[in-house]
LUMVEXMI-130991 format. One line per 5 residues: number of its first residue (from 1); their letters; for each residue x, y, z of C-alpha. Coordinates in Angstrom, 1 decimal, always signed. Layout:
BEGIN
NUM = a = X,Y,Z  ...;
// end
This chain:
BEGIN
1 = xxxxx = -15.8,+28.2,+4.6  -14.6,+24.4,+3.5  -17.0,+21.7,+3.2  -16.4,+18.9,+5.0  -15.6,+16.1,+2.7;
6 = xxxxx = -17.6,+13.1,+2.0  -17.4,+10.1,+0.1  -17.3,+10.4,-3.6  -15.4,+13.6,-3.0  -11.9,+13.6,-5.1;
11 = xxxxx = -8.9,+14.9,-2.6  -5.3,+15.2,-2.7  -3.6,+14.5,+0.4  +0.2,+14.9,+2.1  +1.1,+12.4,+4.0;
16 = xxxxx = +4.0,+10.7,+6.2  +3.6,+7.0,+7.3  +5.5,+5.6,+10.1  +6.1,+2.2,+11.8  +5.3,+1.9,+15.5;
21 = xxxxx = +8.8,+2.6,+16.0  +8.9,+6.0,+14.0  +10.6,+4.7,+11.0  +9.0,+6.4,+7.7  +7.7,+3.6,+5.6;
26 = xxxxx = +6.2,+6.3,+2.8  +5.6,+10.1,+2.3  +4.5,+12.4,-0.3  +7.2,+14.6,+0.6  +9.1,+15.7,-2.6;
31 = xxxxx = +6.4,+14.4,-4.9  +3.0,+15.0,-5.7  +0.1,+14.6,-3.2  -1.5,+11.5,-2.9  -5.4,+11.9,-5.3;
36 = xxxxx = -8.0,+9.6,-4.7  -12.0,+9.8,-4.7  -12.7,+9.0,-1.1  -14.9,+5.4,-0.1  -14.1,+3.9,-3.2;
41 = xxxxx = -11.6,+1.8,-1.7  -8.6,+2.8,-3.8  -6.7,+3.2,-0.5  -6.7,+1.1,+2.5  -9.8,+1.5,+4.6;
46 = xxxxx = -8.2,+3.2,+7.6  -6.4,+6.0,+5.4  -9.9,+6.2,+3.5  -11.9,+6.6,+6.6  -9.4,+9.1,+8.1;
51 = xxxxx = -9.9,+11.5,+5.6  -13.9,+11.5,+5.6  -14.9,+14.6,+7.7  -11.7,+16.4,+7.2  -11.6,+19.7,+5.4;
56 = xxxxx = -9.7,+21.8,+2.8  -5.9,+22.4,+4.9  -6.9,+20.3,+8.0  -4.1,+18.4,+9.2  -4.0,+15.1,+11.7;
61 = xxxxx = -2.4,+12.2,+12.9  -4.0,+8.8,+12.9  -3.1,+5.3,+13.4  -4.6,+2.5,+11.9  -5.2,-1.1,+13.5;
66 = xxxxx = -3.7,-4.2,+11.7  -7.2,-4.2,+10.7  -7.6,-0.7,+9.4  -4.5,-1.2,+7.2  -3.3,-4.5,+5.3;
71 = xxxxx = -4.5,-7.1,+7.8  -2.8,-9.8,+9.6  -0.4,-12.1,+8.4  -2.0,-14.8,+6.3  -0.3,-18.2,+7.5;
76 = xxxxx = -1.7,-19.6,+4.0  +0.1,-17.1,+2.1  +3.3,-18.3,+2.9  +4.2,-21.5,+0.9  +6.7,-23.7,+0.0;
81 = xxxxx = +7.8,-24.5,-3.4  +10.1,-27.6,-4.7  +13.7,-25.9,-5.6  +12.6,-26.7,-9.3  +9.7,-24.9,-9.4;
86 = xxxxx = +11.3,-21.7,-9.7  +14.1,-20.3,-12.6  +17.7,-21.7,-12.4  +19.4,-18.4,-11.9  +19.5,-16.5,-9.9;
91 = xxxxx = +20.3,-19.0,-6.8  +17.6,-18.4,-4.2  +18.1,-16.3,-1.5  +16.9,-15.2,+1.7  +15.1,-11.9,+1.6;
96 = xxxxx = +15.6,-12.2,-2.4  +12.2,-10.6,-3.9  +10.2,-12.2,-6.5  +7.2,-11.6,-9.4  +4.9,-14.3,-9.0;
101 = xxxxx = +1.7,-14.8,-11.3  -2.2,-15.2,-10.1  -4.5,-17.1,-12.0  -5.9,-13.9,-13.1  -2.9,-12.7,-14.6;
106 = xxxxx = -2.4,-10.3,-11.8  +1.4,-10.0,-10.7  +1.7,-10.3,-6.9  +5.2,-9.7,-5.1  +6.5,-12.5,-3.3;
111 = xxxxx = +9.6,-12.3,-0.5  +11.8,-15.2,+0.0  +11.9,-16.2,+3.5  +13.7,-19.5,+3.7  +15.7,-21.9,+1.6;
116 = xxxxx = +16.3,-25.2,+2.3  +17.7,-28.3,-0.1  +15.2,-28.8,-2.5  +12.2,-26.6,-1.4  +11.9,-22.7,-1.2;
121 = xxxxx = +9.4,-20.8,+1.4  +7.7,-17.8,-0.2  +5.4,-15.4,+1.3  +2.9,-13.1,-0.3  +1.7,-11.0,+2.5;
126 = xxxxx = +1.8,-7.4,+1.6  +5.3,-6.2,+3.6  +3.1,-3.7,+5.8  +0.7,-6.8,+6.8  +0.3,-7.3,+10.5;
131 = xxxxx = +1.8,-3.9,+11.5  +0.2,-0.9,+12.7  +0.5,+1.9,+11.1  +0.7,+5.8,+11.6  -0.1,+8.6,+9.5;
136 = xxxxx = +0.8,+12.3,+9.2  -2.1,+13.5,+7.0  -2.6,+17.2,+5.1  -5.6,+17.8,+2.9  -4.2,+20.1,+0.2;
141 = xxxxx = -7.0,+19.3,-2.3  -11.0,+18.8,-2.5  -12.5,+18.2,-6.0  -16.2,+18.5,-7.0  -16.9,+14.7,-8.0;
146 = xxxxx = -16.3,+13.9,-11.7  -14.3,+17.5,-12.1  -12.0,+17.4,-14.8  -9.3,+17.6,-11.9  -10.2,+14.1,-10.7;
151 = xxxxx = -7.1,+11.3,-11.1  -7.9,+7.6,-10.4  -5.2,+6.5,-7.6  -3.7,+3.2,-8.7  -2.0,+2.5,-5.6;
156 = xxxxx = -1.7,-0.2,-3.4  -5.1,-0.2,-1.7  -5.9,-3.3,-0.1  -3.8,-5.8,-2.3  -0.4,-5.2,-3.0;
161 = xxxxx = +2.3,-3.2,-4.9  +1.1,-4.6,-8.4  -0.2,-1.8,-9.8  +2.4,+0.4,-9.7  +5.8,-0.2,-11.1;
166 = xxxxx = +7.9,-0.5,-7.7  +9.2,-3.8,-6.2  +7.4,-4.7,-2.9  +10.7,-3.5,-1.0  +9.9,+0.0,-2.7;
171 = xxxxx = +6.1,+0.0,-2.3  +4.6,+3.2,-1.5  +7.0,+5.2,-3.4  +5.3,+5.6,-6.0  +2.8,+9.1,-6.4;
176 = xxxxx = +0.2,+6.9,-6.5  +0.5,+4.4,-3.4  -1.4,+5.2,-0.3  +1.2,+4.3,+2.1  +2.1,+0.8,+1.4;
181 = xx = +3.3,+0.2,-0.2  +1.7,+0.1,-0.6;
// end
């Protein structure tokens, strides 16, 4: 008999995630099940939560709250920059993605929403921000803690796409996004 899983356990979980309207944001299908050690926050809380209580080949469908996933739509992450601010080429555009820099050195994807003479409007919400969210989940996986099995997810989790190598358009594409992309 499986043990239910608790936090601190490593899993590996399938998954399908849809908009409200059914269209499929992310899956694992055709790659490798999404690994992460459940409650440490390496996936959004939701997702995390979800699969606390499951079991070895349990399957379910949940969906998350704004809340539960990325969170509403910050008005104060949407700015706007003078024209000059930004390279020369290529010409702004709507819809155009961007790389932007914290302080911390982090890289944090940025979407163009506006251009006007002399200023451009960016926005750094995470693109799955203010949406709810479904998921299609599988556990396939359940790892003693600390087992030599174990990977360290470096999706999207709470923040954004930038630790994984797609653009924000392509978030959650990557083996190790939990849906996001994230």
């Amino acid at each position: 008999m499986s043990e239910t899983i608790k936090k601190g356990d490593s899993v590996k979980v399938e998954y399908t995630g849809k908009l409200k309207d059914g269209t499929v944001f992310d899956s694992s299908e055709g790659r490798s099940p999404l690994s992460f050690k459940v409650g440490s926050g390496q996936v959004i809380p939701g997702f995390d939560n979800a699969i606390e209580g499951m079991k070895k080949d349990e399957s379910k469908t949940i969906t998350l709250s704004v809340d539960d996933a990325y969170g509403p739509i910050r008005a104060e992450l949407v700015q706007v920059f003078p024209r000059d601010k930004l390279p020369e080429k290529p010409e702004p555009q709507v819809g155009m993605m961007l790389v932007m820099q914290a302080p911390t050195g982090q890289q944090i994807p940025a979407k163009i929403t506006k251009v006007e003479e002399g200023n451009v409007t960016i926005d750094i919400n995470h693109p799955l921000a203010g949406k709810e969210l479904t998921f299609e989940l599988k556990v396939v996986g359940v790892n003693e803690p600390g087992s030599e099995d174990e990977e360290e997810c470096s999706g999207c989790g709470d923040d954004d796409c930038s630790d994984c190598d797609d653009s924000e358009e392509d978030c959650g594409d990557c083996s190790s996004c939990s849906g996001c992309s994230h």
